[in-house]
N, C-alpha and C positions, 0 to 999 in steps of 0.2 A: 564353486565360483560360477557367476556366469556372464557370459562373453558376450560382445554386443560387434559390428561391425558396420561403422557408418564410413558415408561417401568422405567426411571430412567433419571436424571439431575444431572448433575456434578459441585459441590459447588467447593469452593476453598480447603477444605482437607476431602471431603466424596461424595458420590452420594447418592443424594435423591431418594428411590426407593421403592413402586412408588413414582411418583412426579407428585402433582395436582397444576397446574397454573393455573391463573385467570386474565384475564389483561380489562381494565375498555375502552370504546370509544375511548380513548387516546392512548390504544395501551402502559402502562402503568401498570407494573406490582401489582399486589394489592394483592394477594393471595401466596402462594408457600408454600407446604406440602406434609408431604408424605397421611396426612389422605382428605378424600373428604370432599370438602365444605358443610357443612348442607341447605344452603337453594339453591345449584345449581338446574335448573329446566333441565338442558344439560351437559353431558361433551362427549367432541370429543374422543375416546382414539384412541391413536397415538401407534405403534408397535414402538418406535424407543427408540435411547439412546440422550439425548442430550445434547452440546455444544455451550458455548457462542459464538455466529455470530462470523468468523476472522476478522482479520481487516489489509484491504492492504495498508500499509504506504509508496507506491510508486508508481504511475503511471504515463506514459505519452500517454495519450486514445489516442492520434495519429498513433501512432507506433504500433495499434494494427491493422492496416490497411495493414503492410507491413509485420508481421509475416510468417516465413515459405518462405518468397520470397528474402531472402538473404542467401542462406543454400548450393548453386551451387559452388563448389571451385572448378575453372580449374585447370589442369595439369600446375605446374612450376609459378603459382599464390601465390602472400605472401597476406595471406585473414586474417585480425586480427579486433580488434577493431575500430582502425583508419578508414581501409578500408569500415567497416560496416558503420563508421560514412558518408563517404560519399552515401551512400546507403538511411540515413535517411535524409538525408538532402534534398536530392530527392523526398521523400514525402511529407517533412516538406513544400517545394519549390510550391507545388502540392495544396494540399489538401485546399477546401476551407470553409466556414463557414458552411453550409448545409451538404456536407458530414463529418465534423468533428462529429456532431451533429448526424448520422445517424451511422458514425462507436462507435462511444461512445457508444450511447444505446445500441449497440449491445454487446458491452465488457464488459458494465456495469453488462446487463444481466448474461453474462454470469460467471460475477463472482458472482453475487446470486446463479448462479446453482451449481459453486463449494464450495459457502459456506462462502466469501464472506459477508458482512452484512452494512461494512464501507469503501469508500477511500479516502484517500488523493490524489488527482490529481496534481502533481508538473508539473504546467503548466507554458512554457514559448512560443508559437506558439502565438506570441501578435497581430503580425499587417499582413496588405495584401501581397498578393505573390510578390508586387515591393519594401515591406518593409514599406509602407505608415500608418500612424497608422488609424484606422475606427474611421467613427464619435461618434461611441460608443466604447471610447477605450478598454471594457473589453466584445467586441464583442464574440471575441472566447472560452471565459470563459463563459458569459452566455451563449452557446451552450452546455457546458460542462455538467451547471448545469439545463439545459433542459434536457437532454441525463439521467441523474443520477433521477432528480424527474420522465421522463417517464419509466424507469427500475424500479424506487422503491429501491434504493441503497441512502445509507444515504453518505453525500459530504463533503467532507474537500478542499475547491479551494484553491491550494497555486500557487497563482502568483508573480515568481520567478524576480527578476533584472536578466540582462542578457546585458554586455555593451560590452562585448570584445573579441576578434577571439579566442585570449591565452592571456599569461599573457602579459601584457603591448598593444597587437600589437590589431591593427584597426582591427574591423568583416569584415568578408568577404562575400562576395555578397549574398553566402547560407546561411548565417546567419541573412538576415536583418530585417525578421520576426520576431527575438526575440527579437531589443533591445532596451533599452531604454538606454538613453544618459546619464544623469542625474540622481540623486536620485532624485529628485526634478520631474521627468519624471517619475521617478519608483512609486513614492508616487501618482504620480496623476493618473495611472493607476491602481494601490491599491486602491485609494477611489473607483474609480468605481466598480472595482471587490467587493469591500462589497455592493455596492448597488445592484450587480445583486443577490448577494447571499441570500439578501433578499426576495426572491423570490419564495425559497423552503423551505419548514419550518424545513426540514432535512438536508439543508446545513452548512456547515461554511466557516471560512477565517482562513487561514493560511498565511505567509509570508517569504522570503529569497531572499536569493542569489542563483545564479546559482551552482554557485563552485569560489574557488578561482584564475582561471585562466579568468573566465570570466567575473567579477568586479575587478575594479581598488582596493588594498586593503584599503587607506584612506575609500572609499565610502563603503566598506562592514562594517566597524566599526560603518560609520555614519549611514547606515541601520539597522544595530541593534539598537543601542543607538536612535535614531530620529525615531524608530518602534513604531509599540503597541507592549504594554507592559502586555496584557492578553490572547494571541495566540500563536501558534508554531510555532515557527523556522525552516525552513528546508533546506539545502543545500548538495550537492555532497562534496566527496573528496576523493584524495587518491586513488581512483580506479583505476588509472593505472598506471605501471611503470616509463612509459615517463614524464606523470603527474608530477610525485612524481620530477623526476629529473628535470623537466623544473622549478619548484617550485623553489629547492633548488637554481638554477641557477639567478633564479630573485629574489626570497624574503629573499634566505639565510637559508632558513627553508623548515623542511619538513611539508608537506599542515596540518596534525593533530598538528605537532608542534607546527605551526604556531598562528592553532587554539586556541589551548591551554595559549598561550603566550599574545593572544588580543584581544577575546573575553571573557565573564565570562560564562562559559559553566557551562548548567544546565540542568534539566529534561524538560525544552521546547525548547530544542537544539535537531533537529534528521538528524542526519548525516548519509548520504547514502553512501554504500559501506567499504569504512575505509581497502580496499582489504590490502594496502602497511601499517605496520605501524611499529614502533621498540616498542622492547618489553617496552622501557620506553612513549611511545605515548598510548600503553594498556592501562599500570596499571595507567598514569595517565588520559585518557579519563575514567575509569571505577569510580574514585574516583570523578567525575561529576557530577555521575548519568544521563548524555547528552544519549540519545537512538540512536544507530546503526540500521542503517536500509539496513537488509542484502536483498537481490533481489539474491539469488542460481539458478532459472532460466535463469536470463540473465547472470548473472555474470561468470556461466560455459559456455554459448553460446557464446559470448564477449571474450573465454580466460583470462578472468579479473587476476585471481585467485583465490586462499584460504583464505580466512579471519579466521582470528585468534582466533576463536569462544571459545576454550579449554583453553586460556588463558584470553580472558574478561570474561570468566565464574569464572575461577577460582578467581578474584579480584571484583568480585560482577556484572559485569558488565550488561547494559542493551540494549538486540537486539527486534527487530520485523523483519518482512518480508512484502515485497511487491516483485508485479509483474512487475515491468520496464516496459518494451520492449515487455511483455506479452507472448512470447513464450511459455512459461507457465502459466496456470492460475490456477494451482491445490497449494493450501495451503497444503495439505496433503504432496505432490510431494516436495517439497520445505521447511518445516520442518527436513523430510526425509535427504532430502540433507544437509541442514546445520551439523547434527547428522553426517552423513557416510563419509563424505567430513574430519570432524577431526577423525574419525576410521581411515580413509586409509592415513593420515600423523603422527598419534601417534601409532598406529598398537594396538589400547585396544579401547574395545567395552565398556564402562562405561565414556561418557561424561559428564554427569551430573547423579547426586546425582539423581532416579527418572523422568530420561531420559523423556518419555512423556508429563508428569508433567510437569516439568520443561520448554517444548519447551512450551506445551500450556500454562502456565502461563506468562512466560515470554514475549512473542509474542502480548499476548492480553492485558498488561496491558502497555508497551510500544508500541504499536498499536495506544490502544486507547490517550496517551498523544499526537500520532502522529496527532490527529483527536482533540483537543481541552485539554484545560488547566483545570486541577482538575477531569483528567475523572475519573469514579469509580476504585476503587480495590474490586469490589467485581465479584463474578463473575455473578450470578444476584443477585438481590436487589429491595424489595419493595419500591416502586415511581420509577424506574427506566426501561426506554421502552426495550420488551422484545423483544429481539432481539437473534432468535438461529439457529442454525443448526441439524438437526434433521437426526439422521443415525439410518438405515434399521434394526431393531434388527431381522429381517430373515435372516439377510446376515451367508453366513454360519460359517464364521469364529467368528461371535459375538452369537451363538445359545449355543454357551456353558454355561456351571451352573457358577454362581458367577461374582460378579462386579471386583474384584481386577486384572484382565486382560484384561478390555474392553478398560479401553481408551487407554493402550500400542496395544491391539489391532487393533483399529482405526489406530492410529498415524503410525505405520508400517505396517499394510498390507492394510489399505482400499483405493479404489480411489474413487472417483466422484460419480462412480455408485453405492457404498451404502448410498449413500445422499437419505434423503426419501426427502425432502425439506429443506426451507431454512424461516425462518420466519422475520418479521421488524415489529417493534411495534403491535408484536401480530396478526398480519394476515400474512397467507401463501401467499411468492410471489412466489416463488416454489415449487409444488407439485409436487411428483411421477416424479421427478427430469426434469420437464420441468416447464418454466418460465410463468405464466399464461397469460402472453401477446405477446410471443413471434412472434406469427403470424403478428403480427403489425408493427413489426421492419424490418422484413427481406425484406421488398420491396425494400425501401430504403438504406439501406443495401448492398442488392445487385449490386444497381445500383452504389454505391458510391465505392464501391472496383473494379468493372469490368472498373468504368470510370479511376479513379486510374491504375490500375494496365495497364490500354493504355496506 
């Protein structure tokens, strides 16, 4: 066993303080008190407050290759989404299995150093840059899950269908890496993808659609339905304007309407963005219990919009957050935002009931369903691997007396840098807010972005 001894640990309606952990080989929680174990022969003690690991219910690790390098808007230039898309498609075009594998680890990394613990990677970069599928058709996914077991970051691989340019009309050339023809195509690159996931004992599988413009919509139904039936769901919608309208234009429906109307949406259903939706697509996505998965980093970067946060709250409803596009990788930053984002459209600072609370509850327990089916509600839990985030109790804004302002604390003023570390099945992969193998990554790394970005 070994023993940990922090300033304080945050249960789901108290903080243990102190709080003595104890987690077995397994990286397995087995102990959790506020008194010290009697027959410890060791305990570590940690200055910090801590927090269940986040968990990012979005990613695509490719894109984090290109961050910060579409940001240039010329004079008399219309620079939006769209535009950006073609910016990614250019990397998409680009990037091959070796530096996928190389920028991964590094993103991977670096979302343990912000805290970070879990992701789902909604992977759809399937086949070679002429569009040819590999002899190993879930080539670029087991890259993925290379990247995530050499970081030490726990994997959710969701390989996504992907058949269509937009809605109805044939992909186009920058798209030929994503697609697969068929559900019958989709499924055969799904089996693979669970056999590479095998691999890591901290992976999983996930599954979906792209989005509704880019599966024929018969074939998204028969993908649910002819799916497993004990993973999560994930697909896009609704995020953009034109989206929404091109939707309406083809299906007759708006893309959540849609949803709504022909799928049986449920808590293994996690729908990314939801930016466009009417007040009756809210309250009846909230009565689903299906998880929104808001991404405030990209989604402001992109001009996406404002998702309607103050009103799925207000009808129960349930969000998490991920990183997209990654231009952000701070969970802190991006909580934040979801919070100030409905202040500066409703002009009242009281979004929820317990504001801190609330984001971190809500985040991590839709998070975690993003990451596998029946994950915990607790926020830790004996037999359950201990997985946290551990913040600087020097920091000076947390040196004050008493716990009933620390985690509002955290959640609005701190960043990255009072991250003491970041733990995964009870061992530090970050300490003293560097990643204990980071040295190992950046070669390749480097090499992979500098060739890229030729």
């Amino acid at each position: 066993m070994k023993y940990y001894r922090f300033e304080a640990l945050l249960q789901h309606n108290r903080w243990l303080a102190p709080a003595y952990a104890g987690v077995d080989s397994k990286g397995s929680l087995q102990y959790l008190s506020e008194s010290p174990p009697e027959t410890a022969t060791a305990i570590e003690a940690v200055n910090g407050f801590v927090l269940p690991g986040f968990q990012n219910a979005h990613s695509h690790a490719f894109q984090f290759a290109m961050a910060g390098l579409a940001e240039k808007h010329p004079s008399g230039t219309n620079d939006d989404f769209w535009s950006w898309r073609e910016a990614m498609y250019r990397c998409a075009l680009n990037i091959n299995p070796e530096q996928l594998e190389a920028v991964a680890t590094v993103l991977y990394a670096e979302m343990l150093r912000n805290g970070y613990t879990h992701v789902a990677e909604f992977h759809y970069l399937h086949h070679d840059q002429t569009g040819k599928a590999y002899g190993n058709l879930a080539e670029m996914g087991e890259r993925l899950i290379a990247a995530a077991k050499a970081a030490g970051i726990k994997i959710t691989l969701v390989p996504v269908f992907y058949q269509k340019g937009n809605f109805g009309k044939a992909p186009r050339s920058r798209q030929f890496r994503f697609i697969s023809g068929t559900v019958d195509d989709y499924f055969r690159l799904l089996d693979d993808s669970a056999d590479v996931v095998l691999q890591y004992a901290d992976a999983h599988l996930g599954f979906g659609v792209h989005s509704l413009r880019a599966v024929d919509h018969p074939d998204i139904i028969t993908t649910f339905n002819q799916g497993p039936k004990d993973i999560p769901f994930h697909l896009h919608a609704a995020e953009q304007e034109k989206e929404v309208e091109d939707c309406i234009a083809y299906l007759k429906k708006r893309p959540v309407e849609w949803l709504l109307e022909n799928l049986p949406l449920d808590d293994r259903f996690n729908i990314v963005h939801c930016t466009h939706m009417t007040d009756t697509e809210v309250m009846g996505l909230a009565q689903t219990n299906a998880n929104v998965v808001l991404c405030p980093g990209t989604e402001g970067n992109l001009g996406d919009g404002i998702f309607g946060l103050t009103d799925l709250a207000k009808h129960g409803g349930n969000w998490s957050i991920g990183t997209d596009s990654h231009i952000s990788l701070s969970p802190l930053e991006d909580l934040r935002w979801l919070d100030y984002a409905q202040r500066l459209t409703t002009h009242r600072r009281n979004t929820f009931d317990d504001g801190a609370h609330t984001l971190v509850r809500k985040t991590l327990f839709s998070g975690r369903k993003a990451m596998v089916n029946n994950a915990s509600t607790s926020f830790f839990e004996l037999g359950n691997p201990f997985d946290a985030v551990v913040f600087n109790a020097e920091s000076p804004l947390l040196l004050r007396p008493g716990l009933e302002n620390i985690l509002s604390t955290i959640i609005y003023t701190a960043d990255s840098s009072c991250i003491s570390g970041t733990i995964v099945n009870g061992k530090w992969i970050v300490k003293n807010h560097v990643h204990l193998k980071a040295d190992q990554f950046i070669p390749a790394f480097r090499k992979a972005v500098n060739s890229l970005s030729a």
